[in-house]
N, C-alpha and C positions, 0 to 999 in steps of 0.2 A: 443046673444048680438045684440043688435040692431046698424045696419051702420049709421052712422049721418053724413056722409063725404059730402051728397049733402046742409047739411046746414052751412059748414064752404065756407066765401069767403076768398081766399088769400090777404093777405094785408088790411081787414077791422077793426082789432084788433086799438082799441085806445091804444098807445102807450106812449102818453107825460109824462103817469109818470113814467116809464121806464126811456124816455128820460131824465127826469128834475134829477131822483134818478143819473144816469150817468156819466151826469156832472157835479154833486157834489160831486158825486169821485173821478171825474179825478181833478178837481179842489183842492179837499183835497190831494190827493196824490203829486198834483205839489207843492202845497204849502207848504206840510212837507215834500219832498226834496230836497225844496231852504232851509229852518230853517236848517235842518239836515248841508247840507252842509256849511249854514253861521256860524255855531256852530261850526263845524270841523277846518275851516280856521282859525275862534277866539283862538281855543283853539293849533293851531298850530304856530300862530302869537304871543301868549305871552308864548309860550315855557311850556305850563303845562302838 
């Protein structure tokens, strides 16, 4: 097997779409845990 460790630099990896994938999930998980819970209080508020 050939060693290729002198051609990796640490931290030169382009990243941003990593980045942009990210917080698009974090952005979708906040947002259907505000819905989830605006749903819960509705449906606790008219007694169903």
């Amino acid at each position: 097997m050939a060693d290729h460790h002198d051609e990796f630099k640490p931290g030169s990896m382009d990243i941003r779409a990593q980045e942009k994938t990210f917080a698009g999930f974090i952005a979708f998980t906040k947002w259907g845990v505000i819905i989830i819970f605006a749903i819960l209080i509705f449906l606790a508020l008219v007694g169903a």
